[in-house]
TORKE-234184 format. One record per residue: residue number from 1; x, y, z of N, C-alpha, C in turn. Coordinates in steps of 0.2 Angstrom, whole numbers. Layout:
N
     k   neast   nnorth     nup   caeast   canorth    caup   ceast   cnorth     cup
   NUM       X        Y       Z        X         Y       Z       X        Y       Z
...
# end
This chain:
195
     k   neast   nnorth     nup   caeast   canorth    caup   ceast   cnorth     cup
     1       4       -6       0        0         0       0       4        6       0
     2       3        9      -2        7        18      -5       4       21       1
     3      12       27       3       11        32      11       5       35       8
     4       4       40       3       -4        42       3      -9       40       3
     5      -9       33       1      -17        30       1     -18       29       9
     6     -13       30      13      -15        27      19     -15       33      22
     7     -12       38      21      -12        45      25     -19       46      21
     8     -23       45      14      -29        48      12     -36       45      19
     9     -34       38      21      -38        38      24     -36       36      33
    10     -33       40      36      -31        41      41     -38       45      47
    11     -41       46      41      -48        50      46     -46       54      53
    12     -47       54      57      -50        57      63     -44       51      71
    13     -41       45      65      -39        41      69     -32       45      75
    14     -30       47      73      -24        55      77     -27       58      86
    15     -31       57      84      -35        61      89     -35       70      86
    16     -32       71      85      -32        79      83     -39       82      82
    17     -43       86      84      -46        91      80     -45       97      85
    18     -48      103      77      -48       107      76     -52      111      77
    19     -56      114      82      -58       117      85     -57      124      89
    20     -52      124      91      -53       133      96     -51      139      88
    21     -54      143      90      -52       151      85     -44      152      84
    22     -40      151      91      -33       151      88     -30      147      85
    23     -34      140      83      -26       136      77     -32      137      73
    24     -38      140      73      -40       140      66     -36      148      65
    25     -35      152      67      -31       158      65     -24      156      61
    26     -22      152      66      -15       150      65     -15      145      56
    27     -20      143      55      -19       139      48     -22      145      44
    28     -25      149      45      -28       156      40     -21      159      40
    29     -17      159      47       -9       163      46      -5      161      41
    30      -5      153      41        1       150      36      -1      152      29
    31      -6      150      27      -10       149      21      -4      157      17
    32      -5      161      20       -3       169      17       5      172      19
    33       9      164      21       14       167      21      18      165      16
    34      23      170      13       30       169       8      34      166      12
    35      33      158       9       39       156      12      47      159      10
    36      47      161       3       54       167       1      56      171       7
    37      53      172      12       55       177      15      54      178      23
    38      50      172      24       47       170      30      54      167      36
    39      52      171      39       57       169      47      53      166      53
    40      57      159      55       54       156      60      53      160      66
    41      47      159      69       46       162      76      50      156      81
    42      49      152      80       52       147      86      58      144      86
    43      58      141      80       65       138      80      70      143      77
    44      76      139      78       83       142      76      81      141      66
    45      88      145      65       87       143      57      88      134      54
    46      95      132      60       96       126      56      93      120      58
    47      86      122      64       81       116      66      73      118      61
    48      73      125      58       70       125      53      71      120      47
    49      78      121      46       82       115      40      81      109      41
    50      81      106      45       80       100      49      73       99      49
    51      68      102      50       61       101      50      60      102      44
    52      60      107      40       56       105      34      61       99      30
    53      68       96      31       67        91      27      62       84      30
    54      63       84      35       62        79      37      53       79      37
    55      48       85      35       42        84      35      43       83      26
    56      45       86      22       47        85      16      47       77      14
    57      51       73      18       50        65      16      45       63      19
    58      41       65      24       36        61      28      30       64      23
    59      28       66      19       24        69      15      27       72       8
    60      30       68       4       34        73       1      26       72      -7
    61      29       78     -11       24        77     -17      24       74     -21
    62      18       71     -24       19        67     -30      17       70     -35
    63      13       65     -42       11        70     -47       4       72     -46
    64      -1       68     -42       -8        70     -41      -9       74     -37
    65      -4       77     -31       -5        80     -24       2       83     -22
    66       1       87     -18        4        92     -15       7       89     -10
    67      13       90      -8       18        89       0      17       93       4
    68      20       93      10       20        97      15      21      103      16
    69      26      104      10       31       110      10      26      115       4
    70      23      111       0       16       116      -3      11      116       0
    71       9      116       5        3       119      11       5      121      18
    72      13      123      18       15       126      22      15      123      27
    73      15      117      28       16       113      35      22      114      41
    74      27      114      38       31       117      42      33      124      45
    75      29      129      43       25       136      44      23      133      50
    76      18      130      48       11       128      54      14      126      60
    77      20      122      59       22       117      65      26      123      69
    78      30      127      67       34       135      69      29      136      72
    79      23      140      70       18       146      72      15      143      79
    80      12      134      77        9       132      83      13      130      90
    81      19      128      88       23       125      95      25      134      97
    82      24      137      93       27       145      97      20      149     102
    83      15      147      97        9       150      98       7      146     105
    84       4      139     104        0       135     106       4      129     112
    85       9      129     112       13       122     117      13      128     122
    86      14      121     128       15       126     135      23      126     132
    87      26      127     138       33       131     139      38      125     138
    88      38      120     143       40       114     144      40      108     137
    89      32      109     135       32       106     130      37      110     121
    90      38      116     122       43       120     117      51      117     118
    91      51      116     125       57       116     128      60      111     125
    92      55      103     126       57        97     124      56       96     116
    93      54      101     111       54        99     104      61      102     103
    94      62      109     106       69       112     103      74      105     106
    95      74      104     112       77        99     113      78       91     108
    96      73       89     107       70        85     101      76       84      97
    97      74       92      92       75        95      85      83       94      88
    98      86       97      94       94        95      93      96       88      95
    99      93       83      96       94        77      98      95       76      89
   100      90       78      87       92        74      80      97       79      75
   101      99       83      75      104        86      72     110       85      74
   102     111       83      83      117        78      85     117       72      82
   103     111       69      81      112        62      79     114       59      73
   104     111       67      68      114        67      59     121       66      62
   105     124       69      65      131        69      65     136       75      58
   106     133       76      57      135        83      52     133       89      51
   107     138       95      49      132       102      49     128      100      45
   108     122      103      46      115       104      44     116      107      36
   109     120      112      35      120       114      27     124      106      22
   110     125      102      26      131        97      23     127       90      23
   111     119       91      25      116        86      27     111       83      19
   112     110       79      20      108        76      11     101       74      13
   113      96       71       9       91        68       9      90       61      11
   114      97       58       7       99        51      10      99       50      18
   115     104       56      21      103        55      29      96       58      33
   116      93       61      31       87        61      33      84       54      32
   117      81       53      28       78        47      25      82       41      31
   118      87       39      31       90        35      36      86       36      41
   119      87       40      44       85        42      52      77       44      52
   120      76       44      47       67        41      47      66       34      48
   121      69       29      45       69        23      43      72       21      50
   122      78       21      53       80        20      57      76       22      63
   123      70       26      64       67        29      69      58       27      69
   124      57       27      65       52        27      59      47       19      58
   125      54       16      58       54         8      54      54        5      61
   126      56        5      67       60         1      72      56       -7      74
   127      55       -9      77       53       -14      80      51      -12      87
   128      45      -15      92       41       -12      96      50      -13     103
   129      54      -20      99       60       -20     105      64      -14     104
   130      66      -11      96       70        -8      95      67        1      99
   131      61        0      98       58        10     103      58        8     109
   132      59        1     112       61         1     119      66        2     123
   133      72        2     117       76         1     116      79       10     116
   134      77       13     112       78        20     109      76       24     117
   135      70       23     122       68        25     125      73       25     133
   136      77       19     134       79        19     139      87       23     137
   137      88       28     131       94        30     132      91       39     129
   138      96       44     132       93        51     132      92       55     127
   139      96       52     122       98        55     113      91       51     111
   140      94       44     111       90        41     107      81       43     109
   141      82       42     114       73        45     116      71       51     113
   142      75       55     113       72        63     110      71       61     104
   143      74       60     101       75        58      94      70       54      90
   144      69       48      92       62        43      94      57       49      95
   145      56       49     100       49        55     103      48       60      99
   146      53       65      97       52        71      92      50       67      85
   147      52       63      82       51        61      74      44       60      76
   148      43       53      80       36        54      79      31       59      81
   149      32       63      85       29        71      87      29       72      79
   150      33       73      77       33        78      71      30       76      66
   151      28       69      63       25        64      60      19       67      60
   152      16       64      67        9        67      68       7       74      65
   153      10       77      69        9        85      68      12       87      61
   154      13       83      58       14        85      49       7       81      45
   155       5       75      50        0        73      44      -8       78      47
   156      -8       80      53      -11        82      55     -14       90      53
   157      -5       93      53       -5       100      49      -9       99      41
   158      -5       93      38       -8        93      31     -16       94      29
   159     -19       88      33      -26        86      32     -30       92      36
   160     -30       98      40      -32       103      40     -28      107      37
   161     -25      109      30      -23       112      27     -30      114      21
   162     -31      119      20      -38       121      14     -37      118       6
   163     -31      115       5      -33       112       0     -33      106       0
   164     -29      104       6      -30        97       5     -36       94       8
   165     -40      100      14      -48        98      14     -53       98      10
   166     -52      103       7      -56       104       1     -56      100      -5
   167     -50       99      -9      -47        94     -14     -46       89     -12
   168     -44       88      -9      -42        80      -6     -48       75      -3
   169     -47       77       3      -50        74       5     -59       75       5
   170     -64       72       7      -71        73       5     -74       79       8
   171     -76       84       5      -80        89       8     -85       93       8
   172     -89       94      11      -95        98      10     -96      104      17
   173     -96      107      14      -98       116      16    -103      114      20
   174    -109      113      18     -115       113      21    -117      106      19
   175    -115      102      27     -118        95      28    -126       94      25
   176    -127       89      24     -137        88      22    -136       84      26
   177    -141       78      25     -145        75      30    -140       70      31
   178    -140       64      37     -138        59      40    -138       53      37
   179    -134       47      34     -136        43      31    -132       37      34
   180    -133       35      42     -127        31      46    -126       25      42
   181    -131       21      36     -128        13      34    -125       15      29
   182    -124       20      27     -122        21      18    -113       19      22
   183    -111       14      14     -102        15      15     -99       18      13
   184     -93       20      18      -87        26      15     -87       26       6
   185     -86       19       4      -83        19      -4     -88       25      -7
   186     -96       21      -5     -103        24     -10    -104       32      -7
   187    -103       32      -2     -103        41       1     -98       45      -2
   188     -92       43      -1      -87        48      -2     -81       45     -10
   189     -81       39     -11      -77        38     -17     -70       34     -11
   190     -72       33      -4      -68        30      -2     -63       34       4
   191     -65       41       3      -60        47       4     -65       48      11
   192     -57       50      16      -62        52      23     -63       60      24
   193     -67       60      28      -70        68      29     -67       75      31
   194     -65       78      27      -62        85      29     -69       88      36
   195     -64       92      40      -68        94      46     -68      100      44
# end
């Protein structure tokens, strides 16, 4: 099965939603920013480089759909952990983001796609011994814990992103009536429900 078919129908399984006024502000903010020109509020420059590649391969684009880095996901993750995380929880992603930039083992401008891609694979791919494994040591835990943080929060940012609710995934403006036995296939073409 292909990463997008299985991100297309990921639904509501995250827990996430999107509800209060300020992270719907916060994706109305992303939507209107130049990335040419755009400076992180939260992180440093070279854990911005680090982020968007690594949200880049977890979502990266194909011919039929957009990536991350085309609906400003990595924007959103900046704006929100600056805006919306308590203090503590900022603390522990900046911490994260240099767990893994220690653990590239290389400056950040010198870093390739292959070593990202690695250390996705390597963090990503593990086996339930190998995260138990990652969890009892203080690199590896950040490291562990951050990707998949960031994971989340990159397919999450995506699928409330306005085109990809709109386009992508199945949507209606103004609900109609209730139809509980109809199937996803017959209702929607298979696609689950932008919120």
């Amino acid at each position: 099965m292909k990463r997008r078919d299985v991100l297309k129908g990921i639904g509501l399984s995250l827990g996430y939603v999107v509800a209060t006024p300020s992270i719907l502000s916060l994706i109305q903010s992303c939507k209107n920013v130049d990335v040419a020109t755009w400076t992180p509020a939260f992180f440093s420059k070279n854990q911005m480089t680090v982020v968007n590649n690594l949200v880049d391969l977890i979502l990266p684009k194909t011919a039929d759909l957009p990536g991350a880095l085309d609906v400003k996901v990595p924007q959103f993750i900046d704006a929100y952990v600056n805006e919306v995380s308590k203090p503590e929880d900022q603390e522990e992603f900046k911490q994260g983001i240099d767990a893994i930039i220690k653990k590239l083992n290389k400056p950040v401008e010198k870093l390739t796609a292959k070593d990202y891609d690695a250390l996705l694979a390597l963090y990503l791919k593990a086996t339930k011994e190998q995260q138990e494994a990652f969890m009892k040591d203080k690199i590896d835990g950040a490291v562990y814990s951050t990707l998949t943080s960031l994971r989340s929060f990159s397919i999450w940012a995506y699928k409330t992103s306005e085109f990809v609710g709109e386009k992508v995934l199945a949507y209606d403006p103004i609900p109609g009536e209730l139809i509980g036995c109809m199937p996803l296939q017959e209702a929607t073409g298979g696609r689950a429900w932008s919120l």
